[in-house]
SEDO-846595 format. One record per residue (C-alpha): chain; residue in three letters; residue number from 1; x, y, z. Coordinates in pm, 1 decimal, decimal comma. Last residue first. Layout:
N
("A"; "Ala"; NUM; (X; Y; Z))
...
***
This chain:
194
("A"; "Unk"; 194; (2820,6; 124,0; -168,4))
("A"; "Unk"; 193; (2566,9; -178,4; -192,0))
("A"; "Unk"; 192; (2512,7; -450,0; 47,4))
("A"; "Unk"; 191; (2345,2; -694,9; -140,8))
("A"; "Unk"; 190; (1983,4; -824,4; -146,6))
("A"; "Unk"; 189; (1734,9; -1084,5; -241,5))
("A"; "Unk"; 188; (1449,8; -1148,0; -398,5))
("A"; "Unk"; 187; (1354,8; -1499,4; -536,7))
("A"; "Unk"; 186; (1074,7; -1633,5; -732,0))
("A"; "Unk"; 185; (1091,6; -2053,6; -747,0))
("A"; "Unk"; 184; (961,6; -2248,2; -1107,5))
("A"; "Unk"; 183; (735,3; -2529,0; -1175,0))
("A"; "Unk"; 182; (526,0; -2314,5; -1408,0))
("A"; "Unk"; 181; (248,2; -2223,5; -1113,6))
("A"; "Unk"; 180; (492,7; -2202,1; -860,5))
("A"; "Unk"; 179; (607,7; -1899,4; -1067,8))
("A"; "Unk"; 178; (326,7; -1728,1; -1066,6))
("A"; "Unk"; 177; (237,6; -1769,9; -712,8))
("A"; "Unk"; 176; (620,3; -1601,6; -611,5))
("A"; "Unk"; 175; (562,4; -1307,4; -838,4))
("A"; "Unk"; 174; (215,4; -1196,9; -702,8))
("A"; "Unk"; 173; (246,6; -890,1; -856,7))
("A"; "Unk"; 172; (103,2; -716,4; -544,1))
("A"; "Unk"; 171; (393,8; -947,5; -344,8))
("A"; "Unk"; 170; (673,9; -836,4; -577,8))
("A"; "Unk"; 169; (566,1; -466,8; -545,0))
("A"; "Unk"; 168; (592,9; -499,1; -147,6))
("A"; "Unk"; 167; (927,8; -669,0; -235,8))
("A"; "Unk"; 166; (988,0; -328,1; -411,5))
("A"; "Unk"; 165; (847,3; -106,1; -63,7))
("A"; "Unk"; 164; (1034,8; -289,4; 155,5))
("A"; "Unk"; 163; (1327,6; -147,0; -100,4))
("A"; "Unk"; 162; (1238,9; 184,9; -61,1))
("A"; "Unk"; 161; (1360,5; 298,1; 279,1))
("A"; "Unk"; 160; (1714,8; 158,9; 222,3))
("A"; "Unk"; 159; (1761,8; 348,8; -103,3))
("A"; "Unk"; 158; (2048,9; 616,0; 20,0))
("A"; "Unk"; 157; (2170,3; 444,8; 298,5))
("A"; "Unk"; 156; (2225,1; 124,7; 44,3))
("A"; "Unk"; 155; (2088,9; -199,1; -52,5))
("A"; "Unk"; 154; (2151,9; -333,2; -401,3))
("A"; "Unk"; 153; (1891,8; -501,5; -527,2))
("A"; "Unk"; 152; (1772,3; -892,4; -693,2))
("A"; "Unk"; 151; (1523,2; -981,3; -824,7))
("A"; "Unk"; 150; (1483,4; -1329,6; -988,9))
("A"; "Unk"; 149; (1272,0; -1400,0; -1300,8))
("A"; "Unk"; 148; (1143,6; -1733,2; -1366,4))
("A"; "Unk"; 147; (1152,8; -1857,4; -1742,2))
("A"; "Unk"; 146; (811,6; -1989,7; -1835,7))
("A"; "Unk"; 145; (781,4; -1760,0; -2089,4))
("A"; "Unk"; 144; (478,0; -1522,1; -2023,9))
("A"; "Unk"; 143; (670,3; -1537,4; -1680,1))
("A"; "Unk"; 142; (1009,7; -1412,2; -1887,2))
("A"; "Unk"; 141; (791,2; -1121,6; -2072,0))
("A"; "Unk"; 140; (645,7; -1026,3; -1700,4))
("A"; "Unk"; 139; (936,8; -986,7; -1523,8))
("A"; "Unk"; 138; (1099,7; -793,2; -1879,2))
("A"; "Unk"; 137; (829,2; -566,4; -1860,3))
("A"; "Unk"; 136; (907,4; -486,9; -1461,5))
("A"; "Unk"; 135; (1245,4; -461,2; -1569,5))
("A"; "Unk"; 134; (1183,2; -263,2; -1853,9))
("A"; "Unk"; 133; (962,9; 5,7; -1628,5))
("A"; "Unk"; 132; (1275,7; 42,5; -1375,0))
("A"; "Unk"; 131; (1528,7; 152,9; -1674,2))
("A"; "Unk"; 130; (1272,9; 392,1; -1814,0))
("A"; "Unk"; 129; (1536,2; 650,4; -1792,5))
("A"; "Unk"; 128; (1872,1; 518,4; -1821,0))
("A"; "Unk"; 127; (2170,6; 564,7; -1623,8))
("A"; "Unk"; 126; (2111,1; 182,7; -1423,4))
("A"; "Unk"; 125; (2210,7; 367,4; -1076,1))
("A"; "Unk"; 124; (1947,7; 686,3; -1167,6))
("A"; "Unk"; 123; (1659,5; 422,9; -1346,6))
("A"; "Unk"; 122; (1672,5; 227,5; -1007,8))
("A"; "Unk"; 121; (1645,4; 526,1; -760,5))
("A"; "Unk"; 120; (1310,1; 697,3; -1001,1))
("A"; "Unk"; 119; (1143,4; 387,8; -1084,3))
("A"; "Unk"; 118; (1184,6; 199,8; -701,2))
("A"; "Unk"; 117; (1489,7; 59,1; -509,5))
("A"; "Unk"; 116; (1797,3; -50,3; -697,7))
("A"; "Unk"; 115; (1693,0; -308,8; -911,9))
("A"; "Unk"; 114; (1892,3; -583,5; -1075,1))
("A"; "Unk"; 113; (1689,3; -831,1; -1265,1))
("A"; "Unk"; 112; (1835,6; -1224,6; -1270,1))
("A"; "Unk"; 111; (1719,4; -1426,7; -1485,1))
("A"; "Unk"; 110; (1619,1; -1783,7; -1434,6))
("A"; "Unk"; 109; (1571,6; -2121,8; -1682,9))
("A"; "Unk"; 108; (1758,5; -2036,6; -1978,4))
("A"; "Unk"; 107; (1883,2; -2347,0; -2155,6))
("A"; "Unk"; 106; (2009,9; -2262,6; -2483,3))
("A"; "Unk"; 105; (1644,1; -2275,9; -2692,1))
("A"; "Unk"; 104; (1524,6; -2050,2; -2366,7))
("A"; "Unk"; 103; (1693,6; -1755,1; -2357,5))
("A"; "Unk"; 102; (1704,9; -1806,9; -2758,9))
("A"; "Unk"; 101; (1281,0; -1771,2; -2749,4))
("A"; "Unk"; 100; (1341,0; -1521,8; -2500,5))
("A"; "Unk"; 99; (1531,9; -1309,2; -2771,7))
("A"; "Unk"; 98; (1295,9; -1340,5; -3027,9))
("A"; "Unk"; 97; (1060,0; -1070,1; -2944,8))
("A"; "Unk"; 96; (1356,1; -829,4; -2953,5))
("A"; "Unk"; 95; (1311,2; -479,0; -2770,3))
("A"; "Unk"; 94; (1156,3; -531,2; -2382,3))
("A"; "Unk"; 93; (1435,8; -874,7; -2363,4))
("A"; "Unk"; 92; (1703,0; -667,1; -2530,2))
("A"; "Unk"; 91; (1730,7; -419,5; -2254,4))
("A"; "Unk"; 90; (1668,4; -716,2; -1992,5))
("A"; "Unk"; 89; (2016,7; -869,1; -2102,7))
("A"; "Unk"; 88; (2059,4; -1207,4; -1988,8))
("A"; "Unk"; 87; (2246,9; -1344,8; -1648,9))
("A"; "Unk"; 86; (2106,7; -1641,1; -1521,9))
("A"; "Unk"; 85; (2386,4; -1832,0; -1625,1))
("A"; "Unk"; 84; (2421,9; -1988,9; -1942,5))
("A"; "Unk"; 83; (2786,4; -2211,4; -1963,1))
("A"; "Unk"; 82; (3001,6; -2138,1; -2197,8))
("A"; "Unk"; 81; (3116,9; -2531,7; -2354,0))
("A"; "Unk"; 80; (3445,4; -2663,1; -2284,1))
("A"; "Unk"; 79; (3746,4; -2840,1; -2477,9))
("A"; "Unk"; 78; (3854,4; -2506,8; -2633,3))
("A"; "Unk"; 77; (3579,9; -2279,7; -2649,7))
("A"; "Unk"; 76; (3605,3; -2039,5; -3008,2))
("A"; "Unk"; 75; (3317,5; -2279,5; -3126,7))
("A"; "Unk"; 74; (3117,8; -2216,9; -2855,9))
("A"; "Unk"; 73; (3188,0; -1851,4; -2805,4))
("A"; "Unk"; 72; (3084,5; -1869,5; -3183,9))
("A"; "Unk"; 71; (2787,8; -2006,8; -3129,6))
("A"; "Unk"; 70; (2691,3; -1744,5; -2881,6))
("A"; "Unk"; 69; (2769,5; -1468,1; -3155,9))
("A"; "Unk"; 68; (2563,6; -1626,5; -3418,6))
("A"; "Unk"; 67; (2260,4; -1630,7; -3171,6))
("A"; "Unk"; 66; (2366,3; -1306,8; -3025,6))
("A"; "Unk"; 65; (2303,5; -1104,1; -3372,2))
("A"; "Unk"; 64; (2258,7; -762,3; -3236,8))
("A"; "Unk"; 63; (2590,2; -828,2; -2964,6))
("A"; "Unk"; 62; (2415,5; -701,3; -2664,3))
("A"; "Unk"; 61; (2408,0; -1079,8; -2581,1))
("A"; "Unk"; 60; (2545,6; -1056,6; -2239,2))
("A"; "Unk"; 59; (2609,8; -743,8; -2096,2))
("A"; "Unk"; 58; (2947,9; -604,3; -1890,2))
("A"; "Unk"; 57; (3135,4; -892,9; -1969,3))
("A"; "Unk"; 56; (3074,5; -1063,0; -2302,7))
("A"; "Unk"; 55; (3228,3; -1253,3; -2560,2))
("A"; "Unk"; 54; (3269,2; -1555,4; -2322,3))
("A"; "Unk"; 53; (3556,8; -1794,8; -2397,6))
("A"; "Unk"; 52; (3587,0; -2118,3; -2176,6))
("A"; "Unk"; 51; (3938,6; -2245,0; -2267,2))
("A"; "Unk"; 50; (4037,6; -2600,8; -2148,9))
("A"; "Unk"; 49; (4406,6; -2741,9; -2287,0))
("A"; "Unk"; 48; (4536,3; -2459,9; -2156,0))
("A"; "Unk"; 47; (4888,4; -2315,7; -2249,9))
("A"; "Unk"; 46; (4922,2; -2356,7; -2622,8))
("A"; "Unk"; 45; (4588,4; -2207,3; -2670,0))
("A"; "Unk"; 44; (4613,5; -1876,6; -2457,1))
("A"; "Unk"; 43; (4725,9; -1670,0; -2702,9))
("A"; "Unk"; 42; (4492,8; -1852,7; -2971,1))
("A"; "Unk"; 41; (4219,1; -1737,4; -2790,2))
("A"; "Unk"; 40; (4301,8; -1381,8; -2810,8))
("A"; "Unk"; 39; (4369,3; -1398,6; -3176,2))
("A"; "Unk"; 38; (4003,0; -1552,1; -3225,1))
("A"; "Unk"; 37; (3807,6; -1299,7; -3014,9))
("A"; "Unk"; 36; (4008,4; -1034,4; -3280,1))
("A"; "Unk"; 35; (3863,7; -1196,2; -3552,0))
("A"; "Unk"; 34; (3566,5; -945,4; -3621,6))
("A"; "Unk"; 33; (3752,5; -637,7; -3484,5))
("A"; "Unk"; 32; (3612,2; -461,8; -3144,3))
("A"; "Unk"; 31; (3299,1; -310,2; -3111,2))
("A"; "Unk"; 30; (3347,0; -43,3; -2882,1))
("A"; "Unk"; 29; (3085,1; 91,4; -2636,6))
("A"; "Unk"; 28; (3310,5; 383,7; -2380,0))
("A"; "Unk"; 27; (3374,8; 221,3; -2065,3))
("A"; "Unk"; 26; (3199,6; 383,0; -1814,8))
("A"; "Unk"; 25; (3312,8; 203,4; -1470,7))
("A"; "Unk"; 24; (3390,8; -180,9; -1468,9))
("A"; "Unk"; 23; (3306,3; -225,3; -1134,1))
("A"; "Unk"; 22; (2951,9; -131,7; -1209,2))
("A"; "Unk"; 21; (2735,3; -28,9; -895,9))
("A"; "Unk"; 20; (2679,2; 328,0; -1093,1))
("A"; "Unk"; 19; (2499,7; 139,6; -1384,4))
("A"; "Unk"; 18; (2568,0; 270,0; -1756,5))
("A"; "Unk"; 17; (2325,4; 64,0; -1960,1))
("A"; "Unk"; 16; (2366,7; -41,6; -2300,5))
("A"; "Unk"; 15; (2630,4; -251,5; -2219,0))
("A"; "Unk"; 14; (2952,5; -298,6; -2464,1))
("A"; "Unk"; 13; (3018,4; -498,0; -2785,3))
("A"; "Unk"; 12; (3332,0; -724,3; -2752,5))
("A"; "Unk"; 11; (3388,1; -662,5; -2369,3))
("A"; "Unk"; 10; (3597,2; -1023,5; -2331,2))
("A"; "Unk"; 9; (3542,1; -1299,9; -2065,7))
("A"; "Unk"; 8; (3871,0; -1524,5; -2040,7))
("A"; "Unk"; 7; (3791,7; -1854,4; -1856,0))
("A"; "Unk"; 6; (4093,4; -2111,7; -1821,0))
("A"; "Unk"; 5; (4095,4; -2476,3; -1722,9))
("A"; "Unk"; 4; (4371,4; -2585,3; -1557,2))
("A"; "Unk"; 3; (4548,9; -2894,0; -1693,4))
("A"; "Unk"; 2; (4821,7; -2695,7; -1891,9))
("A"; "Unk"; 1; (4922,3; -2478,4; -1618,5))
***
């Protein structure tokens, strides 16, 4: 197993939200012990000569001081670097001013916003009031930015109807003209939800 790279993705800090669509349920927010990301990774270390550590798995960078934290996934990496997806964490996007200026210092060029039809559906499966309204900030925050948002939503019986009515949203915001005009693609799309 040696030659096989390995990934191990930790819940270090938790997820401020408590979405219904999560696979990993309601875990309770724990911050685990400072070194205990190392004493995992040394587990592993005499077996893989390629770690990828992430300290994250329900929300990245809900740690309060994700720059530190992000370098230390790095360091923590044996032979590999984390890479950014477009996964970032929209409740700290509306809260911390600096946070898109990281987003983008480490490569950020999408994020991905999960809706689940309109204010009232989407704040329900996300478990927070005002969940819909921070997305919508957060669109605008990453345009401001020249980071292009992506939407995406689960589709179920329950929210069918309303999701023509979000990509009607996208279209009055004129999402996909604003991000041709910073050299960037809008998409929308759906997943079959439960």
């Amino acid at each position: 197993m040696k030659n096989k790279p390995l990934t191990i993705a930790v819940d270090m800090y938790g997820c401020p939200n408590r979405c219904l669509h999560c696979w990993l349920s309601h875990m309770p927010n724990r911050i685990m012990e400072p070194d205990a990301d190392k004493w995992i990774v040394d587990q592993f270390r005499p077996y893989f000569d390629q770690i990828t550590f992430f300290s994250w798995l329900r929300e990245p960078d809900f740690c309060p001081d994700y720059r530190e934290r992000w370098k230390r996934d790095n360091t923590l990496s044996v032979n590999a670097v984390p890479p950014r997806f477009e996964l970032a964490s929209f409740w700290r996007l509306v809260r911390d001013q600096d946070y898109v200026c990281f987003l983008k210092e480490v490569g950020v060029q999408c994020v991905q916003l999960t809706f689940f039809g309109m204010e009232e559906t989407t704040d329900r499966y996300i478990g927070r009031k005002g969940a819909f309204q921070e997305l919508l900030n957060a669109t605008e925050i990453l345009l401001a930015n020249k980071i292009s948002p992506r939407w995406q939503a689960f589709i179920n019986e329950e929210n069918k109807d309303e999701l023509p009515v979000l990509l009607h949203l996208a279209e009055e915001l004129k999402l996909s003209e604003r991000c041709e005009a910073i050299n960037k693609t809008f998409r929308f799309f759906v997943h079959p939800g439960s």
